[in-house]
N, CA, C and O atoms as a Maestro MAE file, in Angstrom:
{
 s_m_m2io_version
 :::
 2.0.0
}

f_m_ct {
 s_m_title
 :::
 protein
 m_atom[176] {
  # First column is atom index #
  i_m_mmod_type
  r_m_x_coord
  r_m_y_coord
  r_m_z_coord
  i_m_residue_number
  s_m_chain_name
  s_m_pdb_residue_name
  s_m_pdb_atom_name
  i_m_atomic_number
  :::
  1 25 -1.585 -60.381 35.788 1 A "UNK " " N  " 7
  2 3 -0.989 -61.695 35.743 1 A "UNK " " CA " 6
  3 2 0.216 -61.723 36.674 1 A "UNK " " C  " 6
  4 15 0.951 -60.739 36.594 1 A "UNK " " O  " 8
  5 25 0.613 -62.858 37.710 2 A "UNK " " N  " 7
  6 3 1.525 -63.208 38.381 2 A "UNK " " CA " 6
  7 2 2.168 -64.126 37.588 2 A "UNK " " C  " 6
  8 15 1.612 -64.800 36.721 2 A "UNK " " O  " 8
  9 25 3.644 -64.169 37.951 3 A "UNK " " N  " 7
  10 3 4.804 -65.529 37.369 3 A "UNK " " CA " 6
  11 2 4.894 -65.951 38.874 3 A "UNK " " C  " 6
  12 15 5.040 -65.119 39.770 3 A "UNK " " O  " 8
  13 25 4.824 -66.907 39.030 4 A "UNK " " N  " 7
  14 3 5.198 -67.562 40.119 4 A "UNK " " CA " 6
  15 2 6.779 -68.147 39.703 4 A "UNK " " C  " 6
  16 15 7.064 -68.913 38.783 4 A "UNK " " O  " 8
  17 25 7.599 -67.573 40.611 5 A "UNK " " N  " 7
  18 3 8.877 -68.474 40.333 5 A "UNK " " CA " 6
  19 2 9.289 -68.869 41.861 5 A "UNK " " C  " 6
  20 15 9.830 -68.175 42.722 5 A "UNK " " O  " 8
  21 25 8.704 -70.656 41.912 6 A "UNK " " N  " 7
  22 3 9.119 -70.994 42.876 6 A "UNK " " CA " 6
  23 2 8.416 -70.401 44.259 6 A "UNK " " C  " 6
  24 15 7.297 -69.888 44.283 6 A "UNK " " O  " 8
  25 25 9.168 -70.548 45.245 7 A "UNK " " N  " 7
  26 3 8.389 -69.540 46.847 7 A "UNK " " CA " 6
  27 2 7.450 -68.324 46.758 7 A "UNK " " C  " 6
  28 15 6.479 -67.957 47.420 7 A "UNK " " O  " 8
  29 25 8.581 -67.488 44.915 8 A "UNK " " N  " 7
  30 3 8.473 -65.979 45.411 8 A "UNK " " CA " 6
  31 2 7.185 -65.844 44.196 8 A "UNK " " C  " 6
  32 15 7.082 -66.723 43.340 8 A "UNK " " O  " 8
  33 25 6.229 -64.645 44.230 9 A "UNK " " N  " 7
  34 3 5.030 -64.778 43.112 9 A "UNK " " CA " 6
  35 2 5.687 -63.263 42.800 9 A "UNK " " C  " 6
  36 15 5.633 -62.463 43.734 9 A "UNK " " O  " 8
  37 25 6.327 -62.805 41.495 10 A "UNK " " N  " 7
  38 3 6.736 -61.744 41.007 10 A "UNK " " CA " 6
  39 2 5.465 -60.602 40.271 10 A "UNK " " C  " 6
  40 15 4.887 -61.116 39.314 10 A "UNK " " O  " 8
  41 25 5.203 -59.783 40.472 11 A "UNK " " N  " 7
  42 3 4.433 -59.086 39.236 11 A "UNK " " CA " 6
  43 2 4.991 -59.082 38.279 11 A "UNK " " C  " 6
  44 15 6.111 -59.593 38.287 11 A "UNK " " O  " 8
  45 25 4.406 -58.446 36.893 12 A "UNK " " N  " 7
  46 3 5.027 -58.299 35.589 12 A "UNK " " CA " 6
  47 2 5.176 -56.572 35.768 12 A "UNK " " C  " 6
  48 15 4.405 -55.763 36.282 12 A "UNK " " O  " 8
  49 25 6.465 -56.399 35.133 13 A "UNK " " N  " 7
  50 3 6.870 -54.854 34.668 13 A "UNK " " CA " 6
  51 2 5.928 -53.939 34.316 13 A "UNK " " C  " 6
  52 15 5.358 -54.228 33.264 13 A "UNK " " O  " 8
  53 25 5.510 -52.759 34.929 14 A "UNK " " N  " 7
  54 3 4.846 -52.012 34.433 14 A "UNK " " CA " 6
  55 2 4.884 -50.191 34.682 14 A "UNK " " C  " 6
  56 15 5.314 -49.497 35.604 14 A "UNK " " O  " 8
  57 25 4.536 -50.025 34.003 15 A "UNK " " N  " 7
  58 3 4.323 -47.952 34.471 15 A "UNK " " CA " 6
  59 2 3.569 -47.734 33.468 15 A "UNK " " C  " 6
  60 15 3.283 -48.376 32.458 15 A "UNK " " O  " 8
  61 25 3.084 -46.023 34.180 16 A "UNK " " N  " 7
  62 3 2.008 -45.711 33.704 16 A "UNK " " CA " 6
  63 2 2.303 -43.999 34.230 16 A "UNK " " C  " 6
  64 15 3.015 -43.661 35.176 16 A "UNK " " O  " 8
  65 25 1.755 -43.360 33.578 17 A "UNK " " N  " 7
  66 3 1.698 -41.757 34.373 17 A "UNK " " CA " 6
  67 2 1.149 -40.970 34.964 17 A "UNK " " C  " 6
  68 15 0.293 -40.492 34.220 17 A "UNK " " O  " 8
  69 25 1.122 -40.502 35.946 18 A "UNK " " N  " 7
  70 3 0.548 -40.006 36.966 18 A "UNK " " CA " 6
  71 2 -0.494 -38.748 36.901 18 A "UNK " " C  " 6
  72 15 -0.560 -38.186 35.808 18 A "UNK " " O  " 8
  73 25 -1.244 -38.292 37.871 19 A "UNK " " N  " 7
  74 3 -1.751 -36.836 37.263 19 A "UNK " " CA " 6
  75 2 -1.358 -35.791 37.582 19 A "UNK " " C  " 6
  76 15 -1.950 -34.734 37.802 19 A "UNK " " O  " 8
  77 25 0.033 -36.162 37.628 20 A "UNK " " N  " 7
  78 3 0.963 -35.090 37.359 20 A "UNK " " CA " 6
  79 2 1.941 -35.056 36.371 20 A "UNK " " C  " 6
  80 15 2.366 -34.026 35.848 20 A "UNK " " O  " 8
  81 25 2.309 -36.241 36.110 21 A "UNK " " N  " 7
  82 3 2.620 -35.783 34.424 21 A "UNK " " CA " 6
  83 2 3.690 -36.992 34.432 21 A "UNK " " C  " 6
  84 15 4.026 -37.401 33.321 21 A "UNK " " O  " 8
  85 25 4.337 -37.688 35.719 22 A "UNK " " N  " 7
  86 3 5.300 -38.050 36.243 22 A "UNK " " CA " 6
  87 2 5.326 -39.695 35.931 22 A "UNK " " C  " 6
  88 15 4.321 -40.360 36.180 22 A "UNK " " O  " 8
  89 25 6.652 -40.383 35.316 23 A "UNK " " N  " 7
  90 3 6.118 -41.606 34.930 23 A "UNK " " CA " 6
  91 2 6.575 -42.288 36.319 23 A "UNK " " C  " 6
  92 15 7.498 -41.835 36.996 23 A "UNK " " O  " 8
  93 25 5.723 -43.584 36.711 24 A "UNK " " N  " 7
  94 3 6.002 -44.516 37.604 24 A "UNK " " CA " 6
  95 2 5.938 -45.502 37.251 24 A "UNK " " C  " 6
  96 15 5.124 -46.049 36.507 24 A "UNK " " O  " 8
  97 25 7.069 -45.957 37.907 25 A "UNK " " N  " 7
  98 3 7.252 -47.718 37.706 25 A "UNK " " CA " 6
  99 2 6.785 -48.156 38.994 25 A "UNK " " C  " 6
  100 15 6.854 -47.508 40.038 25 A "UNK " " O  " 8
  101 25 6.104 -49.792 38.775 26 A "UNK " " N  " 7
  102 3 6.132 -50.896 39.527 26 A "UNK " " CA " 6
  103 2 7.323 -51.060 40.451 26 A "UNK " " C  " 6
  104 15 7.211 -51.319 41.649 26 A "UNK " " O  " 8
  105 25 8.631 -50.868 39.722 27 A "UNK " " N  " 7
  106 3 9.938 -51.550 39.847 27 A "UNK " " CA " 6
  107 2 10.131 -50.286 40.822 27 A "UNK " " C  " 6
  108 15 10.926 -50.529 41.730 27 A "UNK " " O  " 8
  109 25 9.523 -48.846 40.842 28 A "UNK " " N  " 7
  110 3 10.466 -48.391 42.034 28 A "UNK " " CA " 6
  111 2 9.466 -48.338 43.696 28 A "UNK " " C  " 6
  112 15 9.681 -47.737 44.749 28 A "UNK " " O  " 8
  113 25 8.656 -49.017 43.374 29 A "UNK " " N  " 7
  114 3 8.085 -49.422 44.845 29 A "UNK " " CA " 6
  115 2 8.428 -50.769 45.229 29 A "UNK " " C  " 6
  116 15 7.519 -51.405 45.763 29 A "UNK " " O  " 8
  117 25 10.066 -51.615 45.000 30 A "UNK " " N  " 7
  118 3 10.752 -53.117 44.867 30 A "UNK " " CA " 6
  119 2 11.019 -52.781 46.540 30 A "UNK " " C  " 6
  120 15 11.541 -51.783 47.036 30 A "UNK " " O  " 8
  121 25 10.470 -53.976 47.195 31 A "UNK " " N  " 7
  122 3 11.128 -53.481 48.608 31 A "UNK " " CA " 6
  123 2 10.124 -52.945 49.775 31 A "UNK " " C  " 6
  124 15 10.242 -53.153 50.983 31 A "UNK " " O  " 8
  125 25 9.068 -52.175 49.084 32 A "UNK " " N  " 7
  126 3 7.570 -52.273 50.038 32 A "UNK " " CA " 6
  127 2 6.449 -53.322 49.829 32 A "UNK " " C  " 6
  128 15 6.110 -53.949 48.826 32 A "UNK " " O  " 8
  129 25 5.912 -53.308 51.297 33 A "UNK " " N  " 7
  130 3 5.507 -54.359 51.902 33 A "UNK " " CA " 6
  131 2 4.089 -54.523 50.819 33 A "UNK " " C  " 6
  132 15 3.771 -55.672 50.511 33 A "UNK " " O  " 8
  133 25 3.187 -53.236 50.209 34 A "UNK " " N  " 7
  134 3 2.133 -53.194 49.736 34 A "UNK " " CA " 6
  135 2 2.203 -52.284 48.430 34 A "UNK " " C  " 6
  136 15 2.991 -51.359 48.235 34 A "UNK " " O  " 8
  137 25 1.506 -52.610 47.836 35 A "UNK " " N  " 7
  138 3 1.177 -51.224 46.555 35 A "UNK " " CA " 6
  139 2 -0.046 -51.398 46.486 35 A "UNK " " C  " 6
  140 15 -0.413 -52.573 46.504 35 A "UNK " " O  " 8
  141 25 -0.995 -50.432 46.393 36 A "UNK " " N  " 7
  142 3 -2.521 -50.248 45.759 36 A "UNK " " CA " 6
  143 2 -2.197 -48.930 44.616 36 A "UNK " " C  " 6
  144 15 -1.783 -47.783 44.781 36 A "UNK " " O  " 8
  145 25 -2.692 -49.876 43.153 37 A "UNK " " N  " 7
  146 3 -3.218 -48.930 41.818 37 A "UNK " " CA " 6
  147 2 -4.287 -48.726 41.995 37 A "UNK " " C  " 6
  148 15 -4.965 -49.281 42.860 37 A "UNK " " O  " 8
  149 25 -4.650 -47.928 41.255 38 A "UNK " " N  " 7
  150 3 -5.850 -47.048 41.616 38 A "UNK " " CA " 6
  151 2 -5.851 -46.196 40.328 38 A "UNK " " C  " 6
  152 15 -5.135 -45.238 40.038 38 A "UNK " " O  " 8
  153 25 -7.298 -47.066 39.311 39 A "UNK " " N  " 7
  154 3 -7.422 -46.431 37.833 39 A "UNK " " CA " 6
  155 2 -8.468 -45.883 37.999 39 A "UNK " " C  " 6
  156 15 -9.331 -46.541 38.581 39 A "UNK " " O  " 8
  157 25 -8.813 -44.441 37.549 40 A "UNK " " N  " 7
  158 3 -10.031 -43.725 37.845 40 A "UNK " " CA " 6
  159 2 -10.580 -43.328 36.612 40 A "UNK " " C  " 6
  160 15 -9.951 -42.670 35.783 40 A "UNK " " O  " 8
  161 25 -11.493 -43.632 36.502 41 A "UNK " " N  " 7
  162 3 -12.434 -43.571 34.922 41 A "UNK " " CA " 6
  163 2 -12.197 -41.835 34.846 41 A "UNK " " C  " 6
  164 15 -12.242 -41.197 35.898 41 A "UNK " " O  " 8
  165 25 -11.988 -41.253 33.751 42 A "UNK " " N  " 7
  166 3 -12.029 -39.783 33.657 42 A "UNK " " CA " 6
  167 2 -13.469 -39.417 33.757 42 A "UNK " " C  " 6
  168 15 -14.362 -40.225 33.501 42 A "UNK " " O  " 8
  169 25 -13.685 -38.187 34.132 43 A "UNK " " N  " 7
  170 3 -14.846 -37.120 33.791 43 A "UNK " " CA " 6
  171 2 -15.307 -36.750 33.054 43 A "UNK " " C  " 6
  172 15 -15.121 -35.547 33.241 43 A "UNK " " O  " 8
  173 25 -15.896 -36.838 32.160 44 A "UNK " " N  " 7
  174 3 -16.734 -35.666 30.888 44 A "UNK " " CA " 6
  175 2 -17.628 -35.382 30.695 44 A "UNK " " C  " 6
  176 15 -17.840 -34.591 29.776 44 A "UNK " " O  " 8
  :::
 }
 m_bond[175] {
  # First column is bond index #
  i_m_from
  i_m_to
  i_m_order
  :::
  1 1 2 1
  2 2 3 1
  3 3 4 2
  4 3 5 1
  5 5 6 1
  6 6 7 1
  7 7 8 2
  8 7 9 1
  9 9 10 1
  10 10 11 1
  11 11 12 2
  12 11 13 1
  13 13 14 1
  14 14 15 1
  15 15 16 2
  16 15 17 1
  17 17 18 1
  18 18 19 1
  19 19 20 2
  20 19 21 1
  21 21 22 1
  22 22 23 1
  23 23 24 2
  24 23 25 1
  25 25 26 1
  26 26 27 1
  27 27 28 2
  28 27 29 1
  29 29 30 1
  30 30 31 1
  31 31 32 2
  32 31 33 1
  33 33 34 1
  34 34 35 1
  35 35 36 2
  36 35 37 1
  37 37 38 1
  38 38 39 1
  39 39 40 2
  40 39 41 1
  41 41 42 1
  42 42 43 1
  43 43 44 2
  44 43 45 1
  45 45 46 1
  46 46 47 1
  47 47 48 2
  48 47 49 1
  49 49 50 1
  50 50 51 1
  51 51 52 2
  52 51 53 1
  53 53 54 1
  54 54 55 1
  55 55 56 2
  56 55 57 1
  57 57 58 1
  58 58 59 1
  59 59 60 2
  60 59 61 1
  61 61 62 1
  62 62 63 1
  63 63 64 2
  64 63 65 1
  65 65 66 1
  66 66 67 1
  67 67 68 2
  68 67 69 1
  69 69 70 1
  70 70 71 1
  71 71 72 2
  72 71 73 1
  73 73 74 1
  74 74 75 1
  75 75 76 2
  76 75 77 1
  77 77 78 1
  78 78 79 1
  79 79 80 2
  80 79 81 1
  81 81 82 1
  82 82 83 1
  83 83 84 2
  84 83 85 1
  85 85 86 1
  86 86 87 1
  87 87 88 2
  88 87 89 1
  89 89 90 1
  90 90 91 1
  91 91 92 2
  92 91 93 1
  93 93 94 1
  94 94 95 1
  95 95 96 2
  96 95 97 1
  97 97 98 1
  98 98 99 1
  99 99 100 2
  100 99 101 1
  101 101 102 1
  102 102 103 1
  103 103 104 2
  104 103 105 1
  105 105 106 1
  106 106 107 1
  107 107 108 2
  108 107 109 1
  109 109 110 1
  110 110 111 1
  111 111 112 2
  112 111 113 1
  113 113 114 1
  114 114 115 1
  115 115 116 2
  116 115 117 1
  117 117 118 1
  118 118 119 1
  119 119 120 2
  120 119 121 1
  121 121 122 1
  122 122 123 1
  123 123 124 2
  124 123 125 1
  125 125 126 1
  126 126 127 1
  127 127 128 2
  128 127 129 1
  129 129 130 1
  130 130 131 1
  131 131 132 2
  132 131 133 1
  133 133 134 1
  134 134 135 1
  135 135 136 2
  136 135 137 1
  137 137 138 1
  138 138 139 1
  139 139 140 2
  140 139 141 1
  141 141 142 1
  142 142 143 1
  143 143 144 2
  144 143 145 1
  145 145 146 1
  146 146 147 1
  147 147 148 2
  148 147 149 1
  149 149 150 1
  150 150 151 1
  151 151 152 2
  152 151 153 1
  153 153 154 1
  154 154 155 1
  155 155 156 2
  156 155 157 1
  157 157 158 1
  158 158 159 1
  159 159 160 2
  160 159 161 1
  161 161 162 1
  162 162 163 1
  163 163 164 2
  164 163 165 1
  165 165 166 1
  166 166 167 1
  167 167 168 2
  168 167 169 1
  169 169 170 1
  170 170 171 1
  171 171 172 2
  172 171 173 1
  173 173 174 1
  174 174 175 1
  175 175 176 2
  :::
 }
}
């Protein structure tokens, strides 16, 4: 989901952890031009 406020279209807050163990935020890629997530179904 996007908020549009006005000109700018914001994402909503989010993180999640890495497969390394490491938490990431949305909020610390503020300032680049692109982000691609990338959810990978596990193995079993």
């Amino acid at each position: 989901m996007l908020i549009d406020r006005g000109a700018a279209i914001v994402a909503p807050k989010f993180h999640a952890v890495d497969s390394q163990g490491h938490d990431i935020r949305l909020s610390d890629f503020k300032d680049k031009n692109n982000v691609m997530l990338v959810f990978n179904r596990g193995f079993s």
